[in-house]
TILUM-504901 format. One record per residue (C-alpha): residue number from 0; z, y, x. Coordinates in steps of 0.1 Angstrom, whole numbers, plus 5000, padded with zeros to 4 digits. Each point is the difference from the previous one (the first is absolute). Last residue first. Example, Ala and Ser with C-alpha at 12.3 -4.5 7.8 and 13.67 -1.06 7.14 Angstrom:
2
     k     up   north   east
     1   5071    4989   5137
     0   5007    4966   4986
***
This chain:
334
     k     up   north   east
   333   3004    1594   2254
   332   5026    5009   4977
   331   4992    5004   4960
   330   5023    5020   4983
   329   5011    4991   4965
   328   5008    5032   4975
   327   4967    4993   4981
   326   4971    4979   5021
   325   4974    5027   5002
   324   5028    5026   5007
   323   4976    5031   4999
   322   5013    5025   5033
   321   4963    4992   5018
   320   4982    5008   4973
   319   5017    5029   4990
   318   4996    5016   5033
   317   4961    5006   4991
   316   4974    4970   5015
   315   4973    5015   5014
   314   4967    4993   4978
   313   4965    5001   5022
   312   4974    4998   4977
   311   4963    4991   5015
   310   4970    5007   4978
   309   4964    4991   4994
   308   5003    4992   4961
   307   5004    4965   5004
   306   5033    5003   5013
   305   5019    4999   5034
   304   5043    4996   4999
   303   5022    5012   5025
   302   5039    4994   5002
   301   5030    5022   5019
   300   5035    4996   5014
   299   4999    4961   5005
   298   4994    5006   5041
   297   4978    4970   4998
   296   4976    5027   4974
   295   4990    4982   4968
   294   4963    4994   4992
   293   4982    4996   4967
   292   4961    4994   4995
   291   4974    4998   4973
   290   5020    5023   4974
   289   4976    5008   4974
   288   4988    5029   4987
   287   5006    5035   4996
   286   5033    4993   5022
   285   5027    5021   4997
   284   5031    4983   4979
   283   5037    4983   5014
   282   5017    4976   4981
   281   5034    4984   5000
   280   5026    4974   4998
   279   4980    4970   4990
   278   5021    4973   4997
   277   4999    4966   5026
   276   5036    4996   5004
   275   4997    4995   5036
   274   4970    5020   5013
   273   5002    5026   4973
   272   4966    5016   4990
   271   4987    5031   5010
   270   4967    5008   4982
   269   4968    5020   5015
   268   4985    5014   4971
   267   4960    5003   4987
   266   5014    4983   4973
   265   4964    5001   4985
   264   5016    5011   4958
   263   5017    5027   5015
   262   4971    5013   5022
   261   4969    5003   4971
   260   4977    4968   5004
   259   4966    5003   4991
   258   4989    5010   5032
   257   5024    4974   5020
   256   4985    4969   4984
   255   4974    4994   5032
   254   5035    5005   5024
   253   5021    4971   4990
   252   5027    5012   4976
   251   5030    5005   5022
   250   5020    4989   5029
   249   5029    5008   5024
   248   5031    4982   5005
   247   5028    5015   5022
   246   5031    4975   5003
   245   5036    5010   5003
   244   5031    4986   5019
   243   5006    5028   5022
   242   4994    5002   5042
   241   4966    4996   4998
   240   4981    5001   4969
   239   4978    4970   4999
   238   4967    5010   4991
   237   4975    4984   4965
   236   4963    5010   4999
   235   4969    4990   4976
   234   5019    4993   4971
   233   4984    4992   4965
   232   5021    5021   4971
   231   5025    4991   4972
   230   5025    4987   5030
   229   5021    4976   5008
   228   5025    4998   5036
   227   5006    4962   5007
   226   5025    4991   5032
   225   5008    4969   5018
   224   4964    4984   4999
   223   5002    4969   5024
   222   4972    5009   5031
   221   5018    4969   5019
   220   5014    5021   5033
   219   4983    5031   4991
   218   5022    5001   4971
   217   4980    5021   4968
   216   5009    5033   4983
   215   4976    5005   4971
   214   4976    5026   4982
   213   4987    4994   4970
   212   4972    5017   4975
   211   4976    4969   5004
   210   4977    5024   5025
   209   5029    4991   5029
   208   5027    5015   5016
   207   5014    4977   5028
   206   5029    5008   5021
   205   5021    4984   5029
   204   5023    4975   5016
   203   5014    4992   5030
   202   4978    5028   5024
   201   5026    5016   5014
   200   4990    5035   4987
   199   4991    4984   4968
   198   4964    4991   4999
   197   4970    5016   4977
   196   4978    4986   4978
   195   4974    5020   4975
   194   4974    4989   4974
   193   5004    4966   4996
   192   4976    4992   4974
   191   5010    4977   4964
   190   5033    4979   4986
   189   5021    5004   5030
   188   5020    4976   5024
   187   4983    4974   4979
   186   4983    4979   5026
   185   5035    5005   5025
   184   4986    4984   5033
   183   5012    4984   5029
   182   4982    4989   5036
   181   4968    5008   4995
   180   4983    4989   5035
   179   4979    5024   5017
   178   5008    4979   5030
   177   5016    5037   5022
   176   5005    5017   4967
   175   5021    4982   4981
   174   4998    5011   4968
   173   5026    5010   4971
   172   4988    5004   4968
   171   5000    5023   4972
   170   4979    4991   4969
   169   4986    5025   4972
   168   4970    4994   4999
   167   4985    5024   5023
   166   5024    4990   5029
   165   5031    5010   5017
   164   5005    4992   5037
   163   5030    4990   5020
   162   4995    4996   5038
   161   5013    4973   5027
   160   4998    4995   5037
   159   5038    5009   5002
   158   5024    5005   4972
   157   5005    5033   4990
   156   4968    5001   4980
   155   4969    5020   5012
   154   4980    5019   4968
   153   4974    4995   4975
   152   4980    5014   4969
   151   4967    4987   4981
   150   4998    4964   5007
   149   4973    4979   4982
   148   5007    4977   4974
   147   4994    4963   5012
   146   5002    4991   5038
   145   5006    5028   5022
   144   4975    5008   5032
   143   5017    4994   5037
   142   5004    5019   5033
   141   5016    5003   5026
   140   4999    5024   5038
   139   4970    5017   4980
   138   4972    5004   5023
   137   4992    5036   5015
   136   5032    4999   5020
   135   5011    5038   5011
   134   4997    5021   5030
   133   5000    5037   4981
   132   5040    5000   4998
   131   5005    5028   5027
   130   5017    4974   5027
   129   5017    4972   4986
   128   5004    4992   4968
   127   4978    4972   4990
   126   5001    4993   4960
   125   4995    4962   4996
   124   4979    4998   4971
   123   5010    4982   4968
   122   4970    4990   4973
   121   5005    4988   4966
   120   4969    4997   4983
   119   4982    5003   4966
   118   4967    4975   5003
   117   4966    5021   5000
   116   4973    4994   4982
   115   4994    5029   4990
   114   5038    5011   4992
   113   5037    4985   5008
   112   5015    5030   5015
   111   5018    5002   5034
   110   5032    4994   5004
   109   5022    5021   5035
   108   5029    4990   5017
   107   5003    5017   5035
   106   5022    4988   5028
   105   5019    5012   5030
   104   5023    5032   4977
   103   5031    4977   5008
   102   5009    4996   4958
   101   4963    4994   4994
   100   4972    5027   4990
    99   4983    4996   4965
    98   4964    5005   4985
    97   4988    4991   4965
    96   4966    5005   4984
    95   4976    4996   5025
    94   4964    5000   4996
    93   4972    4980   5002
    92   4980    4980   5033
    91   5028    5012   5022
    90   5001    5028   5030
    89   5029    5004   5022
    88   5001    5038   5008
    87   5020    5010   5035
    86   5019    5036   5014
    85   4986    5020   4972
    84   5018    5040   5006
    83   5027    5015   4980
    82   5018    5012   5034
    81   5031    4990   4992
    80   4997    4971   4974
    79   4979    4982   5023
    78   4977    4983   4979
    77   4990    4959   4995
    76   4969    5000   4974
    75   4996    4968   4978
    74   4961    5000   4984
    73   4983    4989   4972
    72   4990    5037   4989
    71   5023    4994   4970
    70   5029    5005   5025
    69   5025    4993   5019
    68   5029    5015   5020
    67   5020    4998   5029
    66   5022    5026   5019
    65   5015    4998   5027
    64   5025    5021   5019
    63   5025    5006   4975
    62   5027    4981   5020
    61   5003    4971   4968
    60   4964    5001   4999
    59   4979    5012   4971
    58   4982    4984   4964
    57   4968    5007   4986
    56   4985    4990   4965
    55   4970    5004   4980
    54   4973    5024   5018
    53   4975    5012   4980
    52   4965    4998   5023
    51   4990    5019   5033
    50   5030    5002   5019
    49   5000    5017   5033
    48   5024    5025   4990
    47   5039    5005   5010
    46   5015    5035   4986
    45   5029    5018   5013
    44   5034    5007   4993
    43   5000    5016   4969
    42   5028    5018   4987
    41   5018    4986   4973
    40   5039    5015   5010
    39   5020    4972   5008
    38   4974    4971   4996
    37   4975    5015   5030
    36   4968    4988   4995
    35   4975    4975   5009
    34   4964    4998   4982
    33   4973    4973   5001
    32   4969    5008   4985
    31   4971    4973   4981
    30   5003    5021   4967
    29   5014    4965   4987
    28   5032    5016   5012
    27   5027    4995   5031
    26   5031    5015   5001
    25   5023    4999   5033
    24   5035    5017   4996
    23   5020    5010   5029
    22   5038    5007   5007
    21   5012    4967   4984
    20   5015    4987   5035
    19   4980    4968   4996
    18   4968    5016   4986
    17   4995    5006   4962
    16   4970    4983   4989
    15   4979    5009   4968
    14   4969    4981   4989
    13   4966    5000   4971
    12   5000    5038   4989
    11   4974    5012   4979
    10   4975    5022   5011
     9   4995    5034   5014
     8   5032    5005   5025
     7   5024    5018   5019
     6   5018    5017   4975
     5   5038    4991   5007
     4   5020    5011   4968
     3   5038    5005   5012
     2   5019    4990   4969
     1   5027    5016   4987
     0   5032    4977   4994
***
């Protein structure tokens, strides 16, 4: 599996997105640039600036026409993926951390910190498609701030009016975001940050990797932990591998201990683990740093991963991978 090394940036990497069809790749860095490129081949797309501080997360439309993203800059910009220009900015009093599209592509998640003063937040905006996309609601269509430890990740459940969010201690809850209403909780989901959460293509469970050197599968329906994959290393990004039952975790020292760090001892490595069985089945190396962000294609044919050290790795998956019999001689019908 050679890599394809996408150099596109200056600073570390905070987000990658695949789009729907898995033909593009959006990156976004603390070096306050967006990039999209092709996944096939690594060529860049284009470019969308108008950023002015790092920018933490983004996430794109299921028809690849919008893009959202936020940023330290305390803003949430709406794109058009196309044309790489700024259709609308929301503007908050700190910055946003987290950013998600629904199912439908009408609404926006997005959290903003809890800093200065300022209460973390939940807000959802109603995402008006008509027309070029520039006539957008300035107020938040709901909003509400989280009691306790603040939220740090977040995405739309399956089931209406409702989105899961992990938290800095640890917790992931389910809130109801029409009342702002907690509706169910799992306190010890992990034992410190959720770094990274990201939903099953049908949205019934999903992944959490977390700073306690965990990742876990959870129900959406009552966020019950079904799966545990330990590690020796904090997480800050766990992917669902379509189509095979693996799980991508990426981690490694936090950044500050880097220097003195040589790569073996850093597990700069983004690690497959088994979905079921929950063994590790293999490793792949690259990253001078770590791993802050893992991404698997929909098509299940190729991953990405963004590190500390400025770069994107796109790995296409040889033919072995898809001949492996993950579950021995039993085959698996969908």
């Amino acid at each position: 599996m050679r890599p394809i090394l996408l150099q596109g940036h200056e600073r570390a990497l905070t987000q990658i997105k695949f789009n729907k069809e898995g033909d593009l790749l959006f990156s976004c860095s603390k070096d306050h640039v967006i990039n999209a490129w092709f996944s096939h081949n690594g060529e860049r797309l284009g470019t969308y600036d108008g950023h002015s501080g790092a920018i933490w997360t983004l996430d794109v439309d299921s028809q690849s026409r919008f893009l959202v993203s936020g940023s330290a800059d305390n803003t949430l910009r709406l794109w058009s993926v196309q044309s790489g220009k700024c259709l609308y900015e929301w503007e908050f009093p700190t910055a946003v951390k987290c950013v998600a599209f629904n199912e439908t592509d009408d609404q926006v998640v997005c959290i903003t910190e809890q800093r200065m003063g300022y209460q973390g937040a939940v807000r959802v905006f109603n995402i008006n498609r008509d027309g070029d996309g520039t006539a957008q609601a300035t107020e938040p269509a709901h909003m509400f701030n989280p009691i306790g430890s603040k939220a740090t990740v977040c995405a739309f459940s399956y089931v209406q009016n409702r989105i899961v969010t992990g938290h800095m201690s640890g917790k992931v809850a389910i809130f109801d975001y029409k009342t702002g209403e907690e509706v169910d909780n799992n306190e010890r989901a992990h034992g410190d940050e959720v770094t990274d959460l990201q939903m099953a293509p049908d949205r019934t469970y999903f992944i959490t990797s977390s700073k306690d050197k965990a990742a876990r599968l959870h129900q959406t329906k009552d966020l019950k932990v079904l799966k545990t994959y330990t590690t020796e290393t904090p997480l800050n990004s766990a992917a669902i591998a379509f189509g095979k039952p693996y799980i991508l975790l990426g981690g490694g020292q936090e950044a500050m201990k880097v220097t003195t760090t040589s790569l073996r001892q850093g597990k700069f490595e983004t690690r497959f683990w088994h979905k079921i069985f929950e063994d590790e089945v293999g490793r792949v190396k690259g990253h001078f740093g770590p791993v802050n962000t893992i991404a698997v294609s929909p098509t299940g044919t190729c991953y990405a991963s963004g590190g500390e050290d400025g770069f994107v790795r796109v790995h296409h998956f040889d033919q072995t991978y898809f001949k492996a019999k993950p579950y021995g001689e039993w085959e698996i019908l969908d």
